[in-house]
C-alpha positions as CSV (number, residue, x, y, z in Angstrom):
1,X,-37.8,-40.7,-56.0
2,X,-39.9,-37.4,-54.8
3,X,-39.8,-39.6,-51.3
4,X,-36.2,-39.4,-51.3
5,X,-36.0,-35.6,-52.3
6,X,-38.5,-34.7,-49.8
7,X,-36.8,-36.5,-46.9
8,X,-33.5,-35.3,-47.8
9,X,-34.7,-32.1,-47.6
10,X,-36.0,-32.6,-44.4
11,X,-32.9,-34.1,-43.4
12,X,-30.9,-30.3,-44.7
13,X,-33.5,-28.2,-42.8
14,X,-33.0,-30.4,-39.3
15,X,-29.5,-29.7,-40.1
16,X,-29.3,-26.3,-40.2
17,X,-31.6,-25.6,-37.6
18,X,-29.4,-27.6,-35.3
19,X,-26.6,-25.8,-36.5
20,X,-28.1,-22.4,-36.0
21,X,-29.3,-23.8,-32.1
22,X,-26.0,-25.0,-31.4
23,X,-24.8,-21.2,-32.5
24,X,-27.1,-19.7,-30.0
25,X,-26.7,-21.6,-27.4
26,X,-24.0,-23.6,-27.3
27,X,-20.2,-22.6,-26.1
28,X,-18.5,-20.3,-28.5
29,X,-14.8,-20.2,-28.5
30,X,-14.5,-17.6,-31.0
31,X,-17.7,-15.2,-29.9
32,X,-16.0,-11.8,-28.8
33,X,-12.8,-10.5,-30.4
34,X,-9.5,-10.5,-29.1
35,X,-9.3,-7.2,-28.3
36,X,-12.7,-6.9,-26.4
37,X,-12.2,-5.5,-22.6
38,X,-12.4,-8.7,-20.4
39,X,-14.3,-6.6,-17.8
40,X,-17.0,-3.6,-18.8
41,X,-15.5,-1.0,-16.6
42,X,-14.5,1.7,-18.8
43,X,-17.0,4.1,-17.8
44,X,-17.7,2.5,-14.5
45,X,-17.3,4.7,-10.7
46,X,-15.9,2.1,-8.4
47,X,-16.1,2.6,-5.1
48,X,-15.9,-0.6,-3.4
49,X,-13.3,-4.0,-3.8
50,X,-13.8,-7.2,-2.3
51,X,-10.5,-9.0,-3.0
52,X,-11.1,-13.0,-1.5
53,X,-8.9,-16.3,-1.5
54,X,-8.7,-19.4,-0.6
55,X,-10.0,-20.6,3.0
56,X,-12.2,-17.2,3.3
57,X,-10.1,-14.9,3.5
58,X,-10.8,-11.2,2.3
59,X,-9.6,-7.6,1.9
60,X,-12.4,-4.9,1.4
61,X,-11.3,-1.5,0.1
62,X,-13.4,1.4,0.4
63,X,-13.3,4.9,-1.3
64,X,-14.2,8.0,1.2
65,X,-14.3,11.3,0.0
66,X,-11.1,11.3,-2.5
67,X,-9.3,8.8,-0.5
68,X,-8.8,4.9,-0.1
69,X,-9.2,3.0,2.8
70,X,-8.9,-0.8,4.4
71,X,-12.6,-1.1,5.8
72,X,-11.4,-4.6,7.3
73,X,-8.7,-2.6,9.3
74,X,-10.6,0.3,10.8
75,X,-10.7,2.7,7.3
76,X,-6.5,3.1,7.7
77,X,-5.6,4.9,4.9
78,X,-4.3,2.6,1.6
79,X,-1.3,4.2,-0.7
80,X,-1.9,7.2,-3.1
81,X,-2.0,5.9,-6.1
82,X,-2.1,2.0,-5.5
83,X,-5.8,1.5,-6.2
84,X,-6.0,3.4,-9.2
85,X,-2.8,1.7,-10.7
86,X,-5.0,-1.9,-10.0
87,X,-8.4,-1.0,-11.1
88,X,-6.7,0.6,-14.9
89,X,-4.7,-2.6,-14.9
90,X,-8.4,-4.6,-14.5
91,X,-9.6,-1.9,-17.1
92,X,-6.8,-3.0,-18.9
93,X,-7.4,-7.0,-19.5
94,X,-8.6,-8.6,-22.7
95,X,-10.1,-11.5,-23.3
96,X,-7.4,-12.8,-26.2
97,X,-8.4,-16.2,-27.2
98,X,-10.7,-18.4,-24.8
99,X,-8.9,-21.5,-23.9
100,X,-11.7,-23.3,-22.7
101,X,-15.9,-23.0,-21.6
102,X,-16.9,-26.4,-20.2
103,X,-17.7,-27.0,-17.0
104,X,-14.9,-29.7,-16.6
105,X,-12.5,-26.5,-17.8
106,X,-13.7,-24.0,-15.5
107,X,-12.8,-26.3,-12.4
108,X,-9.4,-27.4,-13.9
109,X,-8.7,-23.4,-14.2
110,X,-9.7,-23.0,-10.6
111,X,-12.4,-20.3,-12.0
112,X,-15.7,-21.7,-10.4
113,X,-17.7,-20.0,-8.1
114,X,-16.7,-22.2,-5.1
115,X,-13.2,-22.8,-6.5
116,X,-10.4,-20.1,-7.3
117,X,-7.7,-18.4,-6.3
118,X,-8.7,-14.9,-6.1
119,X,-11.9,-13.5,-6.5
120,X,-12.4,-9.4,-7.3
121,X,-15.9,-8.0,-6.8
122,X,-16.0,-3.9,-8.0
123,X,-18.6,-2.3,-6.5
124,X,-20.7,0.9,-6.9
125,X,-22.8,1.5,-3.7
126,X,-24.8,-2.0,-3.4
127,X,-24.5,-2.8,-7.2
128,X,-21.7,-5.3,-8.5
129,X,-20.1,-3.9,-11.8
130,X,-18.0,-7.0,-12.2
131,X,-16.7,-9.9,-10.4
132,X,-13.6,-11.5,-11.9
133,X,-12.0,-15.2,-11.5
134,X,-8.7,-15.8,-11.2
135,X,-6.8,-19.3,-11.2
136,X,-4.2,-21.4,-12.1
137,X,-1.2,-20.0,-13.6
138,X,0.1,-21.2,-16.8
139,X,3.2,-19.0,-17.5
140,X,4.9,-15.9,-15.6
141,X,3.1,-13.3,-14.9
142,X,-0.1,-14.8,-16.2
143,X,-2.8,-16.2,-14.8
144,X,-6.3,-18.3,-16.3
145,X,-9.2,-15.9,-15.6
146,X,-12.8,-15.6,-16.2
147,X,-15.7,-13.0,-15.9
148,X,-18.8,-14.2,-13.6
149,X,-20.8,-13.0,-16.7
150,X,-19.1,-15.3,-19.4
151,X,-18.4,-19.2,-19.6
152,X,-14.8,-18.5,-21.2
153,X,-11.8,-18.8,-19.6
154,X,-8.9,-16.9,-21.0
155,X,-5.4,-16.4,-20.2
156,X,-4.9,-12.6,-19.4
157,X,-1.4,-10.5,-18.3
158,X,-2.0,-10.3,-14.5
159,X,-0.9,-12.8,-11.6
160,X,-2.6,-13.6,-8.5
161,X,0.1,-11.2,-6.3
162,X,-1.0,-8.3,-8.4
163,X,-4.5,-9.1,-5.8
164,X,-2.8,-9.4,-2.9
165,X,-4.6,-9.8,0.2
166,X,-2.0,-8.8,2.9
167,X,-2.7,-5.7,4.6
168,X,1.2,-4.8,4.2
169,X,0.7,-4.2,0.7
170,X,-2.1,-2.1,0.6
171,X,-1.3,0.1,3.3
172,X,0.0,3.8,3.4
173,X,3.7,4.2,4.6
174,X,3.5,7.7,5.2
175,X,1.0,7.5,7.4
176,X,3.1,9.7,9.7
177,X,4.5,12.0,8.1
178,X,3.8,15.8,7.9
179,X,4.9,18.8,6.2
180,X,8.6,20.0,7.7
181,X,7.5,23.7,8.1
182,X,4.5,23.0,10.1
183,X,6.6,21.2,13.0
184,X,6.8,23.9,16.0
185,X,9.1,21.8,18.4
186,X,10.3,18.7,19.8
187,X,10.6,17.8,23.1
188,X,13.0,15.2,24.2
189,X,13.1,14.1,27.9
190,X,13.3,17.7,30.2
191,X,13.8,19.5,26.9
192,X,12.3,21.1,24.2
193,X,14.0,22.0,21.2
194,X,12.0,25.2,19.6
195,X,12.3,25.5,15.8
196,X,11.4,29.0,14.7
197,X,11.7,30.3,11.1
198,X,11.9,28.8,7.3
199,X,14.1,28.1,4.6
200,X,17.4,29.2,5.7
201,X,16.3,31.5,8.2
202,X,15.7,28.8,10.7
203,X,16.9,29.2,14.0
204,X,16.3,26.7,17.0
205,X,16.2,27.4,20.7
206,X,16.6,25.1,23.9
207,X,14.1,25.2,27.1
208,X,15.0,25.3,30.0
209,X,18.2,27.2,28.9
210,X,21.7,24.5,29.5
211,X,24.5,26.5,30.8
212,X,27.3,26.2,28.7
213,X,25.7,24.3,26.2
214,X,23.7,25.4,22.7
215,X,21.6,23.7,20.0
216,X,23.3,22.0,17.4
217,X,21.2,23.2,14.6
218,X,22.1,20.8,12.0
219,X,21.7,18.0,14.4
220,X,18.3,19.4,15.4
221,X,17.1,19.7,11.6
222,X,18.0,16.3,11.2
223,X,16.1,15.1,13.7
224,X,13.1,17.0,12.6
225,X,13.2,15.7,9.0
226,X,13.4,12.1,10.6
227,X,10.4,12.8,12.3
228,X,8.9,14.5,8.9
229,X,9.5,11.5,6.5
230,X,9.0,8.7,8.7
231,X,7.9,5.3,7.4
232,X,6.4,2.8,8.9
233,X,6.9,-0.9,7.8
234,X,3.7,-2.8,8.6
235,X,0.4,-1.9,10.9
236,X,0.6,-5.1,13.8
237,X,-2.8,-4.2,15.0
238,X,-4.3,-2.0,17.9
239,X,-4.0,-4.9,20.4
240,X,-1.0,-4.0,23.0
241,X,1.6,-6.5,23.5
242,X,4.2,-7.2,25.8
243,X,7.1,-8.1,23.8
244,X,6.6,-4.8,22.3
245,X,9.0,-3.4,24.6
246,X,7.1,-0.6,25.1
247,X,6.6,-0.8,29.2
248,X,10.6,0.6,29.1
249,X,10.9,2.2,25.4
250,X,13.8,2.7,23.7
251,X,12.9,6.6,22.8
252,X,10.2,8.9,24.0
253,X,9.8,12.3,22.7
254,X,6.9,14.6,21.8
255,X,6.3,16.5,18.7
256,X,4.1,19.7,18.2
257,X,3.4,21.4,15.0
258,X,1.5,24.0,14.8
259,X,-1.2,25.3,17.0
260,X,-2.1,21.3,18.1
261,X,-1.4,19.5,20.7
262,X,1.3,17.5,21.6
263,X,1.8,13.7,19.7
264,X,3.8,11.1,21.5
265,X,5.9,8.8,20.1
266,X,7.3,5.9,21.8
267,X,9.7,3.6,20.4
268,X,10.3,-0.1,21.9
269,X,13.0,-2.9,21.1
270,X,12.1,-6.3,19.7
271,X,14.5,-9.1,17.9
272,X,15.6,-7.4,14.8
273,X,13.1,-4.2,14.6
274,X,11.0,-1.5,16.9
275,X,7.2,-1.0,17.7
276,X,6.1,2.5,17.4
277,X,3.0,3.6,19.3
278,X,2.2,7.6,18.4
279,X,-0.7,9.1,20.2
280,X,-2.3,10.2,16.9
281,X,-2.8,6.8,15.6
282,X,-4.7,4.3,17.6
283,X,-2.5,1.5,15.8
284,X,1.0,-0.4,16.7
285,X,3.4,0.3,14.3
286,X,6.8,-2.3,12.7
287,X,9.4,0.6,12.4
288,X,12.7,-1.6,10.5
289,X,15.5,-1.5,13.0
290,X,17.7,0.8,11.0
291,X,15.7,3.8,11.4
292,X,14.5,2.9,14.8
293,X,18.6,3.2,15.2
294,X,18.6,6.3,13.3
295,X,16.2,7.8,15.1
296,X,17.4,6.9,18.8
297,X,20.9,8.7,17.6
298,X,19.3,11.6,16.2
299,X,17.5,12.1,19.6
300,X,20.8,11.9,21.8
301,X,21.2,14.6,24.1
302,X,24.9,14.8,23.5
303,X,23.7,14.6,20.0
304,X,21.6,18.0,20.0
305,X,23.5,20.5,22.6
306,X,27.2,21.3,21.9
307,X,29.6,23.7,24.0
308,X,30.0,26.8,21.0
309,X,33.2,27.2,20.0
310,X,35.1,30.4,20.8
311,X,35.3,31.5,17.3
312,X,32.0,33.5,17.4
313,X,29.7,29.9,17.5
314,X,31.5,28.0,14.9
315,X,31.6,24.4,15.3
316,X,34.0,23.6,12.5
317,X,38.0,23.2,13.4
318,X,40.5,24.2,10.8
319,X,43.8,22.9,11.2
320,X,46.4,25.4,11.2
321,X,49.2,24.0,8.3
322,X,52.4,23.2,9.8
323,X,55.1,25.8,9.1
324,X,57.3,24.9,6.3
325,X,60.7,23.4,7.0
326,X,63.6,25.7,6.3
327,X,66.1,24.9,3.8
């Protein structure tokens, strides 16, 4: 009888050390709460993301001085506000409830290290703050996911777009543009449109003087706050290429603004868009075909010098009214 005691005893210490290793070390589906940040970056500087995909390829952002850029593209600059809005959406993730830790689930999720669909390394110098896995998708808008630091996968509120890797969707638009008041002139073939003034004291001249011909000045603003707000589409690279259309562009003009020197833009046809080369950028430049068009009208000579009218300079017609019929 004290046999049996003693080796049941035995038997309920074995137990519960087991139980108490299997704690430790073992895969625990319940071990953080729900609410816990999926990534530790709350008080983390990142300064560096390595976004990659599937058959190697990659997207490295970079932050210099205050600003983003694509170091895989030569530094061009990446849209205000579009890596901040990503890195507090990463900030943002939870870890929820873990749907699986086993090896076997980590490859079904596509979360491995030599399996996924996206992988995000945030850097600080040469130290990695986090590197993130992301997967399959089970739903919209969600996506399986998993922390290099932690055997759980969980399903978190991101999708694998949200990482994109084109170059299109990280780049800065406004590349181009430039403050309105700052532009000095244009010049457009054997001409060059002068824009002095601001506000509504702006007043634009023509050299070399056309007899019998003067500025149109709203057709001259207009062209001047297409130049201002232009947008390009993508970046196609800083190769030259011959369907381009550039060897007989479209448009040629020149823009100064203040004390600098002359930029050069040159516009050339392809299918169903334009290539934009500007003398500031060493890059080639998608411009979408409507304001390619919109910017070849704006430039028309016709467009820009009108004959003035002979009632002191205005360009506006009133029709007289037709004298009423007598009763």
């Amino acid at each position: 009888m004290q046999k049996t005691i003693r080796l049941l005893t035995l038997l309920l210490a074995a137990q519960v050390l087991l139980a108490v290793g299997l704690n430790l070390s073992g895969p625990n589906l319940s071990a953080k709460p729900a609410d816990a940040p999926l990534l530790g970056l709350e008080n983390a500087t990142v300064d560096r993301i390595v976004i990659e995909g599937v058959n190697n390829k990659q997207r490295t952002l970079v932050k210099k001085g205050d600003a983003w850029v694509l170091a895989d593209m030569g530094d061009f600059p990446v849209a205000e506000g579009k890596v901040k809005t990503f890195l507090e959406r990463l900030r943002n993730l939870r870890h929820g409830l873990p749907v699986g830790t086993s090896e076997a689930a980590l490859k079904r999720f596509k979360v491995t290290q030599e399996e996924f669909e996206r992988r995000i390394l945030l850097q600080a110098g040469d130290n990695t703050l986090a590197t993130l896995y992301l997967g399959t998708t089970p739903g919209a808008r969600q996506v399986h996911a998993r922390s290099a630091d932690d055997d759980a996968v969980y399903v978190v509120d991101f999708a694998i777009y949200d990482a994109p890797l084109n170059a299109d969707a990280w780049i800065d638009r406004n590349v181009l543009q430039f403050p309105l008041d700052t532009l000095v002139s244009v010049q457009v073939a054997d001409l060059t449109f002068q824009r002095q003034g601001e506000g509504d004291k702006v007043r634009w001249t023509v050299t070399p003087v056309v007899a019998g011909k003067e500025v149109n000045a709203k057709a001259a603003d207009a062209l001047a706050e297409q130049l201002a707000t232009l947008r390009i589409s993508s970046v196609l690279g800083r190769e030259a290429r011959s369907d381009y259309g550039l060897e007989t562009p479209a448009l040629e003009l020149a823009v100064q603004q203040g004390d600098g020197a002359l930029v050069t833009y040159r516009l050339g046809k392809r299918n169903n868009d334009y290539v934009l080369k500007v003398s500031s950028r060493p890059e080639y430049f998608q411009i979408l075909k409507r304001t390619g068009d919109d910017l070849i009208a704006a430039a028309k000579r016709d467009n820009l010098l009108v004959t003035p009218a002979e009632d002191g300079g205005k360009t506006d017609k009133v029709e007289e009214e037709e004298p009423s019929a007598t009763k």
